[in-house]
C-alpha positions in Angstrom: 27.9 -3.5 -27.1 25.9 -3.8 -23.7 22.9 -1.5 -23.3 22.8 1.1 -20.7 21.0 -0.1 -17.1 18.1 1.5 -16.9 18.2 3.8 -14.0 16.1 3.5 -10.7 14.9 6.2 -8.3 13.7 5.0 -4.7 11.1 7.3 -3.4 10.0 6.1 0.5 6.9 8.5 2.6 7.5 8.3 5.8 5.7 9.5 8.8 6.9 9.1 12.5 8.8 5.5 12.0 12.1 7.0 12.7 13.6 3.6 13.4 12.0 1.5 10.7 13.0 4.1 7.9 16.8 4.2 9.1 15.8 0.2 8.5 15.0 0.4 5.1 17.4 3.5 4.1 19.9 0.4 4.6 18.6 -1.4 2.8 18.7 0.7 -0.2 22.1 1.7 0.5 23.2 -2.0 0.1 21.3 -1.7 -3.3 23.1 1.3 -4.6 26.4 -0.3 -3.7 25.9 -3.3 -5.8 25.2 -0.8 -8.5 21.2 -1.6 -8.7 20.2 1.7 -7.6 20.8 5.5 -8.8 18.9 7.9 -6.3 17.1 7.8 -3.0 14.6 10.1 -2.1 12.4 10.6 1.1 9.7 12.1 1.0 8.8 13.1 5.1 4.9 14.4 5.9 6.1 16.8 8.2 7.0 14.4 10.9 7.6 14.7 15.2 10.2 13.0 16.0 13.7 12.4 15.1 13.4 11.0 11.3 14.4 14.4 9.4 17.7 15.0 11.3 18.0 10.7 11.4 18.3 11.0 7.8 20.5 13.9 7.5 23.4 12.7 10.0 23.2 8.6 8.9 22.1 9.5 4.9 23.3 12.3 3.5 23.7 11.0 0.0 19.6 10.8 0.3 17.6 13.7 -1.0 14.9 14.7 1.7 11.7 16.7 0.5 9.4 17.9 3.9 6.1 18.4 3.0 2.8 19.2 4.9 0.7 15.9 5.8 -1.9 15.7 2.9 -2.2 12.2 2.4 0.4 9.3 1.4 -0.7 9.7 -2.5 -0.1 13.6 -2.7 3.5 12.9 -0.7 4.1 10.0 -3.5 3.2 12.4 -6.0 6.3 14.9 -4.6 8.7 11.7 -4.8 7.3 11.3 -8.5 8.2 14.5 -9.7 11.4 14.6 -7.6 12.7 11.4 -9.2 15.0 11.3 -12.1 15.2 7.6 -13.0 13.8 5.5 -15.7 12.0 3.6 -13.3 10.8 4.5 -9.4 10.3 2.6 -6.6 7.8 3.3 -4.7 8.3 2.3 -1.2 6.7 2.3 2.6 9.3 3.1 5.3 8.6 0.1 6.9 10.1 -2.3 4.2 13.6 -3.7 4.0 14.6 -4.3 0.4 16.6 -8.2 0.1 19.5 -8.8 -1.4 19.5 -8.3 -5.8 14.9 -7.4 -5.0 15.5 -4.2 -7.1 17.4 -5.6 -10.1 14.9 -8.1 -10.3 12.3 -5.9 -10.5 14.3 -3.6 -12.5 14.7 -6.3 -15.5 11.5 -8.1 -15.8 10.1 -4.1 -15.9 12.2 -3.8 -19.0 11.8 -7.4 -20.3 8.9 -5.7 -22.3 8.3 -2.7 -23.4 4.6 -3.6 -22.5 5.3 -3.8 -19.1 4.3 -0.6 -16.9 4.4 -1.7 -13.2 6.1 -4.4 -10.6 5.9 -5.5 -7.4 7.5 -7.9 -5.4 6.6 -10.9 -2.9 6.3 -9.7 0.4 6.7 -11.2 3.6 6.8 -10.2 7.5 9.6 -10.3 9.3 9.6 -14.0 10.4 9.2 -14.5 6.8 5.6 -15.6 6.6 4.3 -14.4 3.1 1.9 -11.5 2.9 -0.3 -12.1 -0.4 0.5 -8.6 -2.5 -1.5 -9.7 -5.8 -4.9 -8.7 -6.3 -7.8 -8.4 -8.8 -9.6 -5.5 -9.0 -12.7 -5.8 -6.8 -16.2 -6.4 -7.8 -19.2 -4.8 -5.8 -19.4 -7.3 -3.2 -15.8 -7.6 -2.1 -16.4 -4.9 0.7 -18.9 -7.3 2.7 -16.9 -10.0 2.6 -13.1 -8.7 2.6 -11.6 -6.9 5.9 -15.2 -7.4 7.6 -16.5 -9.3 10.5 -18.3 -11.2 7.7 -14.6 -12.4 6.8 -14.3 -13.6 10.8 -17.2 -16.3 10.4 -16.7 -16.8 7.0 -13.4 -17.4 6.8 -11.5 -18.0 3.3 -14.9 -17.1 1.6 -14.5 -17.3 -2.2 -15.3 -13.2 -2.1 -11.9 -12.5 -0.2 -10.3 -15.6 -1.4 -10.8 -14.2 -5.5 -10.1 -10.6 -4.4 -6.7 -11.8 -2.9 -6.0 -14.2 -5.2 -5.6 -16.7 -2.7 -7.1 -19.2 -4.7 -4.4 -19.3 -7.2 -1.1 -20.8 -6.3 1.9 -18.7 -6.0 3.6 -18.6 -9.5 7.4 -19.3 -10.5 8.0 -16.5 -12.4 6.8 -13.0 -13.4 2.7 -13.0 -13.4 0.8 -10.3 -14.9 -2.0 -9.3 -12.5 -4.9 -6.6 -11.8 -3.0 -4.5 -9.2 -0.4 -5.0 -6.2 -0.6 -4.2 -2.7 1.2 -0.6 -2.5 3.9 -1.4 0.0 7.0 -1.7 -2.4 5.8 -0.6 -6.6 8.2 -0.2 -8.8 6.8 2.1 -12.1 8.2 2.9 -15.2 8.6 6.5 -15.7 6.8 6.4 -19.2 3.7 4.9 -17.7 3.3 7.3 -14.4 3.7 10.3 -16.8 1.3 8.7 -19.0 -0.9 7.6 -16.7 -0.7 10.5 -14.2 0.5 10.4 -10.6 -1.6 9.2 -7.4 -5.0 10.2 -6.9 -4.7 12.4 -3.9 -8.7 12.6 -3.0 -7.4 9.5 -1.3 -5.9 9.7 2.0 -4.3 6.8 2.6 -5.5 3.4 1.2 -6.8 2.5 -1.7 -5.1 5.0 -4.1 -2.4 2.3 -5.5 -5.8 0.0 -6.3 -7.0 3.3 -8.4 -3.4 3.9 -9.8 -3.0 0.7 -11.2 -6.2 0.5 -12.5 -5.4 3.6 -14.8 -2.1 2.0 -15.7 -4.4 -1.0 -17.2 -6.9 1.1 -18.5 -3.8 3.0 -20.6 -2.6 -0.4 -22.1 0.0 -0.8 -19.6 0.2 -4.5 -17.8 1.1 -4.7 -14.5 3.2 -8.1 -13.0 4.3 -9.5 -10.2 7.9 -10.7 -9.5 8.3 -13.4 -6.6 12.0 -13.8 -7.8 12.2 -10.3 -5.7 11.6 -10.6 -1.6 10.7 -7.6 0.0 10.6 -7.7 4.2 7.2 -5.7 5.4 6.3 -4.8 8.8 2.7 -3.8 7.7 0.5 -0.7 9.0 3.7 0.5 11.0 2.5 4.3 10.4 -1.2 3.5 10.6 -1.2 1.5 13.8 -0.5 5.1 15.6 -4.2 5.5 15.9 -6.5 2.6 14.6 -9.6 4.2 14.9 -8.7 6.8 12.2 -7.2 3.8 10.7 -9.9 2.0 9.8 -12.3 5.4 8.8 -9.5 6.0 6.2 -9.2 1.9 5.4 -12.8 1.7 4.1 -13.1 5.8 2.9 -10.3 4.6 0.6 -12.3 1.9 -0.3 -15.0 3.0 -1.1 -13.6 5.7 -3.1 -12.1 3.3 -5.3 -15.6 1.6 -5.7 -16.5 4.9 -6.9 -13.7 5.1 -9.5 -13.5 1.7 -10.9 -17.6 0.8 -10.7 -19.3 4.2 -10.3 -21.5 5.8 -7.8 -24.4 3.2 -7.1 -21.6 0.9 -6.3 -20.3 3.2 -3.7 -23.4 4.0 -2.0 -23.7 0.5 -1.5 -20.1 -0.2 -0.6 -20.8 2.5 2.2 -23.5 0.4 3.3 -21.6 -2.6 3.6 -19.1 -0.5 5.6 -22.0 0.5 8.1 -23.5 -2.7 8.5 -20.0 -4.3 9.2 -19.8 -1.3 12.5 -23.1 -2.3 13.2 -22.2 -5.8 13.4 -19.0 -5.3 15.7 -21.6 -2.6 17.7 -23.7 -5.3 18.6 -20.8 -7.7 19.5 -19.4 -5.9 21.8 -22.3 -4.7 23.3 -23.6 -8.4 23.6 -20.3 -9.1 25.3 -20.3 -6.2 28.0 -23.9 -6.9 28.8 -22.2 -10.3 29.6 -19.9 -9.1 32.2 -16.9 -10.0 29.3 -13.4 -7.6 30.1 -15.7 -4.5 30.6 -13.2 -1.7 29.7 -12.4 -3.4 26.8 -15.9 -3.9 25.6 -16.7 -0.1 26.3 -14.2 1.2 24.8 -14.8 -1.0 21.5 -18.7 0.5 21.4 -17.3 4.4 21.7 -15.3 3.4 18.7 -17.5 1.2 16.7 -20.5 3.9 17.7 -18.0 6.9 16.6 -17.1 5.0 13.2 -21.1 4.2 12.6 -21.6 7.8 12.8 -19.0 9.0 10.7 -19.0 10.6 7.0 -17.9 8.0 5.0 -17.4 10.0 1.7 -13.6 11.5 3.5 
């Protein structure tokens, strides 16, 4: 006799990306007709434009939760407790799932009973790959990863470890530290065990912290290249860079604080000052030069605005 498929609950926060959630809504419909997926569930941060009523007239099958804008990990959270499925995939709006992704990450979820947490390659929309695996960071990767450090030091061995760059792309399955939280797919058992999203984040770095606790409750984590999953990247957050990148390195240094403790963070916060600092004097090197003056002014108001900001969120 055939055991049951485990079933899977899609959970996709969206905010203000109308057009790329019908996008991936597709996608997912295509899934549950080849009988990979059970339930789909949006989970909308109280959104402006047309992406409520979008999904009521094209998806009515979809189960939509509206919720005030507290973060992306407190809106997860809702799409947690919402789902019924043995397994939930956690998804951005702007992904599109390929063809058979979602049983693929549905079987090698179950292959082991070990197994808490998937994630699948990821690649843009021309199909250039976007690394998703990671190792947890140590408590220099915020001066050289995402910095201007990173510009002139390209490919430094800080950035390179912390995106695991340096090791080729595997064949098959992979455990690893954590995944980049654009497309997760968790194992009911583990998310109740290990608790939902930390929602003192805002908006980046609570899938670093939630995978950590996974680990740190025995669970491992592994990544699936077998699965493809189409991601536009920062459609949402390129609305307003500025708050953007506050939020890129509160979350960051938040999750210093978890994972290494508070020394750590101070000096994460540091690292994120000096690297404003940095771009300050850049820019203000390059308008005293006479170099696309708008541009440059209106690079120092932000870098000045960010230098001065509270970094603890």
């Amino acid at each position: 006799m055939s055991r049951k498929r485990p079933s899977v609950s899609a959970v996709v926060v969206s905010y203000n990306v109308a057009e790329l959630l019908h996008d991936c809504l597709v996608s997912l419909e295509r899934a549950r007709a080849a009988g990979e997926l059970d339930e789909v569930i949006v989970v909308d941060s109280s959104s402006s434009d047309s992406s409520v009523a979008m999904v009521g007239e094209t998806f009515p099958d979809a189960t939509v939760r509206i919720v005030p804008n507290r973060g992306y990990g407190a809106a997860v959270n809702i799409g947690l407790d919402t789902a019924s499925g043995d397994a939930i995939f956690v998804l951005n709006p702007d992904t599109v799932i390929c063809s058979d992704a979602i049983g693929q990450l549905s079987e090698t979820l179950f292959g082991s009973d070990r197994i808490g947490l998937v994630g699948p390659r990821l690649v843009y929309p021309d199909g250039r790959p976007q690394p998703p695996r990671r190792r947890f960071p140590t408590g220099w990767t915020p001066l050289f990863e995402s910095t201007i450090l990173e510009e002139w030091l390209p490919g430094n061995r800080w950035a390179s470890a912390y995106r695991m760059t340096d090791d080729p792309e595997p064949k098959g399955p992979q455990p690893v530290d954590w995944l980049v939280g654009a497309a997760l797919m968790v194992r009911r058992v583990a998310a109740a065990q290990a608790g939902g999203f930390d929602e003192s984040f805002w908006l980046y770095g609570e899938e670093l912290e939630w995978c950590y606790r996974i680990r740190m409750h025995g669970w491992d984590i592994q990544y699936v290249p077998s699965a493809t999953v189409v991601h536009h990247e920062g459609a949402s957050t390129s609305q307003d860079r500025l708050s953007s990148r506050l939020a890129f390195d509160r979350g960051r240094i938040l999750a210093q604080q978890k994972i290494h403790g508070p020394a750590i963070a101070r000096r994460a916060m540091g690292m994120a000052r000096l690297n404003y600092g940095l771009h300050l004097l850049r820019e203000v090197t390059k308008w005293m030069a006479g170099h696309r003056r708008d541009l440059r002014r209106e690079r120092i108001i932000n870098y000045w605005t960010l230098l001065k900001s509270d970094l603890n969120g």
